[in-house]
N, C-alpha and C positions, 0 to 999 in steps of 0.2 A: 504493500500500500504506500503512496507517495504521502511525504511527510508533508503538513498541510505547511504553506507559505506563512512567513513571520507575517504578524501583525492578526492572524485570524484567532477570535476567543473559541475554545470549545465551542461543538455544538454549530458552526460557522464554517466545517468541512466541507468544500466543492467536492460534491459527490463524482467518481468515477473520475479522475482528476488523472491521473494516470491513461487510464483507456482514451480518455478525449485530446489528450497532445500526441498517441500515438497517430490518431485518425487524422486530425490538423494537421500534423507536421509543420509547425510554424518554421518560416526560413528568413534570416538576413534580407531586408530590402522588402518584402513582402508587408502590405496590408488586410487588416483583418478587421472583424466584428464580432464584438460579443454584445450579444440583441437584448441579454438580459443579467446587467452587471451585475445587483444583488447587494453582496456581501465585499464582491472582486477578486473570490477565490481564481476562479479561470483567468481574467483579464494579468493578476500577478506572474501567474505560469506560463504564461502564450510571452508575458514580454518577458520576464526572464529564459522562455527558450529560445529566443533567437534577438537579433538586434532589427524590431519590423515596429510599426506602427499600426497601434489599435485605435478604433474608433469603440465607443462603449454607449450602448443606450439602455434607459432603463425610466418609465413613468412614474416611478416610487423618488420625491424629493429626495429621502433620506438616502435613499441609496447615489441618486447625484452627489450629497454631502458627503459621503466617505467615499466617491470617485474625486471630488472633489483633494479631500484629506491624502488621496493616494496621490493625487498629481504633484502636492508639493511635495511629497513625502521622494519620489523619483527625481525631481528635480533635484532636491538637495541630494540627493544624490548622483545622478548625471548630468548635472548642469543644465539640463532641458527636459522636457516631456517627453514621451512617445505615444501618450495616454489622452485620448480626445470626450471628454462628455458631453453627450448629447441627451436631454432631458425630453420624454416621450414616449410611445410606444413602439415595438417594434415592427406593428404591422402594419406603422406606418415609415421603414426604415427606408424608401428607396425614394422619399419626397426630405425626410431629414439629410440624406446623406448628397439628392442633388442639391440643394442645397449650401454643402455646403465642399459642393466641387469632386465628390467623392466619386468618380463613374464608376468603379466596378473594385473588388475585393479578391485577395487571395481564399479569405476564407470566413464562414462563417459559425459561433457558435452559439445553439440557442436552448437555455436552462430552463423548461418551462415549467409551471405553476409558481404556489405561493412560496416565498424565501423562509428559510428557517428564523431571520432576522424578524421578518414582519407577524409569523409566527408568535415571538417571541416577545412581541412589543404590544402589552395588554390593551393598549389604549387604541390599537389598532383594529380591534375588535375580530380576530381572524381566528383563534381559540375558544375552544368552549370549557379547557381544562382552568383557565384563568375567567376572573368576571372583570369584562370589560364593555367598553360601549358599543354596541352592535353599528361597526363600521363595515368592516370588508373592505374598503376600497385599497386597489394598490395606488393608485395616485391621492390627488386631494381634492376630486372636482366629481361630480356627474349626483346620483343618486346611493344612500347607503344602503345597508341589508336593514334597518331599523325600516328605511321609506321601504324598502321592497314587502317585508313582511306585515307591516301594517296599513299598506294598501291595495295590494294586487289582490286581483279575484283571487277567489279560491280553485276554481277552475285552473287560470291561469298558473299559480304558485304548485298546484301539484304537479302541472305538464314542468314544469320546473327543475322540481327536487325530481321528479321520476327521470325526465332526459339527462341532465347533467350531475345528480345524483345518484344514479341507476338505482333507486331507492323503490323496491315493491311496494310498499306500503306509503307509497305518495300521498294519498287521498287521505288516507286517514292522516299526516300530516299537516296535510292543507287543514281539510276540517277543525282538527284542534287549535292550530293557530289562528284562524278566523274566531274563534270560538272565546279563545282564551285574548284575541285584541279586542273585542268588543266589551271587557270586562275593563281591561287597560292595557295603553300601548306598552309595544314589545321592545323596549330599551337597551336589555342587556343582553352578554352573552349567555349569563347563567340561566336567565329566564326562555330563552329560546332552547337553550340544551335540556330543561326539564319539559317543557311542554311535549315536546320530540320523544324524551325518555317514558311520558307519560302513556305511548300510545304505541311506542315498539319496542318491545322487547327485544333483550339483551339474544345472541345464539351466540355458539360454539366457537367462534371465531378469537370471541375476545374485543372485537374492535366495540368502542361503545357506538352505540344504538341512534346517537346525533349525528357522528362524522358523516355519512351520503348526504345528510339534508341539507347540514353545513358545506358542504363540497358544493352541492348542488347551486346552493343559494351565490355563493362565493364567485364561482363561475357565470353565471347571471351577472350577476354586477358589476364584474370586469371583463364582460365579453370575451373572456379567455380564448374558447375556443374559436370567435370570428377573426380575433388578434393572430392567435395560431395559425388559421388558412391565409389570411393575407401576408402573414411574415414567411410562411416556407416559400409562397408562391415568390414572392419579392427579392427572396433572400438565395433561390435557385436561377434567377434572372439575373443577378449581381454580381453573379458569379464568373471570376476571368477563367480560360480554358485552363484545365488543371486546379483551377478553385474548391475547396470542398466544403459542404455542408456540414455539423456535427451537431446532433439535438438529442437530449437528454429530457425524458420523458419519467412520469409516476403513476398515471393511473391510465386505461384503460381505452376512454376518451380522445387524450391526448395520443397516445399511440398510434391509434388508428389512423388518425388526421398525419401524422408523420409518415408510415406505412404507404397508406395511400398515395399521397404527395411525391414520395420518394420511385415509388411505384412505377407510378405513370411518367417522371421522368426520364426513368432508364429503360420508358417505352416497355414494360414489366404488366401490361394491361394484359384481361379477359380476351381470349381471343373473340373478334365478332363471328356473327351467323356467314358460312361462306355465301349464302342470299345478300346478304347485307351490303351494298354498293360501297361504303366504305372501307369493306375489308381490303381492296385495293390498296387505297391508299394508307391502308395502315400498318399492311407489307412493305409499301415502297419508303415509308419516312422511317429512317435509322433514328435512333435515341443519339441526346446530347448529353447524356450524363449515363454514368455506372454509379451500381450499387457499390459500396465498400462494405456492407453488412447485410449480406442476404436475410439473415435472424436477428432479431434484434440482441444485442452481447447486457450481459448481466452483470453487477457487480462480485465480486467474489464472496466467498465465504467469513473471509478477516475482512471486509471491509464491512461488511453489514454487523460485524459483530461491532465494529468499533464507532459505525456511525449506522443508529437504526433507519436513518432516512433514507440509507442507501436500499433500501431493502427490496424497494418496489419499483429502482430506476431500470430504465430501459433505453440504450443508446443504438442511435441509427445514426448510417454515414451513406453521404455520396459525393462523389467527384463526376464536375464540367471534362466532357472528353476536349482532346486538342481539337479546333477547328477542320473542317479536311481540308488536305490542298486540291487547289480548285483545277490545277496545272494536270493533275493525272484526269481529269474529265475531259479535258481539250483534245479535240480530234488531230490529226496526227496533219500535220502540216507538210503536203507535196510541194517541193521545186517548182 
């Protein structure tokens, strides 16, 4: 397991930290992106593996303010930065980065869901093992999980917690929170995690009985998953030939949307109906990108022991094939 970079507290381990700079291969002269700074576990080990410049986005303030704290922290040490903050989302990374003159990247990498950091921070409201104010938001602008659960249909808040929860028991969710906001609004985290606990029962699992609803809701809020589609999509387009992709993924959701994306890049699609007038052309266009990870790779066994969050990641890779030369197409030129 790679020994986590100075400056990180317990608990603040970039998961799979190892597996993700072999896939990157960061090199001398090369630019890169990491779509979701965090903590800056990844952004400290890309720049210490090679002498290249990062760009770094991430819509969570705080996390800008300890990219911030990283850049001087590098400067005094190398006399200059190599380390660029961009405050925002990621799935909006190819309008941040023309912007700001960035055309195209050696590589990309993208840590997705919530940060053990923001986790961690009660008042952030993202835990139900602490009581905090039912926030959720990763940035500091739009609507909270407090507006979402004490005003969305009930209708609507089960398709909810059931889609982006994968919670069976949606409905009776929905129901008891509609039930129990009409008594008084749903403020907290602790109050939300009992009403949850009050209507599903605990299984075999171990996991408590709020984490889907709370996932669910979380997800909602921060549009994660649209964030998701737009940022692979964006982030495989940004891509210079030889560029690679690297996305670290936790639940289920997330995966799929990686899977897929990656998928159909390396032209890795469903074969059509040979009826199907497409199929032509879906023999004749070759893929621009390869898989680097057919299966998605796992963390090891000491690493989940030592950092439980690792437990559920799942890493996918691709690489921009070289351009073809256009010169072997060219018909053969008679005297």
């Amino acid at each position: 397991m790679t020994t986590p970079p100075a400056g990180h507290r317990p608990g603040h381990v970039p998961v799979m930290l190892a597996e993700v700079l072999a896939m990157l291969q960061p090199r001398d002269g090369a630019a890169y992106l990491d779509g979701t700074f965090g903590g800056g576990g990844y952004a400290r080990a890309i720049l210490s593996a090679a002498r290249c410049t990062l760009w770094a986005i991430d819509r969570d303030p705080a996390a800008i303010r300890r990219g911030h704290a990283l850049q001087s922290e590098l400067r005094a040490q190398e006399g200059e930065t190599r380390l660029h903050m961009i405050h925002g989302g990621f799935g909006d990374m190819q309008a941040l980065l023309q912007a700001r003159h960035v055309p195209a990247l050696d590589g990309v990498v993208l840590d997705l869901g919530v940060s053990s950091f923001q986790l961690d921070e009660v008042e952030r409201g993202f835990s139900f093992r602490t009581d905090g104010p039912l926030d959720m938001r990763m940035d500091d602008t739009g609507p909270t999980a407090a507006d979402i659960v004490n005003t969305m249909a009930e209708s609507d808040l089960a398709d909810v917690i059931y889609e982006y929860g994968e919670e069976r028991l949606s409905r009776r969710v929905a129901r008891a929170i509609v039930a129990a906001r009409a008594q008084a609004p749903i403020l907290t985290t602790f109050q939300l995690a009992d009403i949850i606990r009050s209507v599903v029962p605990a299984d075999r699992s171990g996991i408590d009985p709020a984490t889907r609803s709370f996932q669910g809701i979380r997800i909602h809020v921060n549009d994660e998953l649209g964030q998701i589609a737009a940022g692979l999509d964006q982030a495989l387009g940004l891509l210079a030939p030889g560029g690679r992709l690297v996305v670290v993924s936790f639940h289920s959701l997330e995966d799929r949307l990686v899977k897929q994306a990656l998928n159909r890049a390396a032209g890795r699609l469903p074969a059509p109906s040979r009826h199907d007038p497409r199929a032509m052309q879906a023999r004749a266009a070759a893929p621009s990108y390869r898989l680097l990870t057919t299966r998605a790779l796992r963390p090891g066994a000491a690493e989940c022991h030592a950092n439980p969050r690792a437990r559920s990641a799942r890493l996918r890779a691709a690489e921009r094939l070289p351009l073809p030369d256009i010169t072997d197409n060219q018909p053969e030129r008679r005297p």
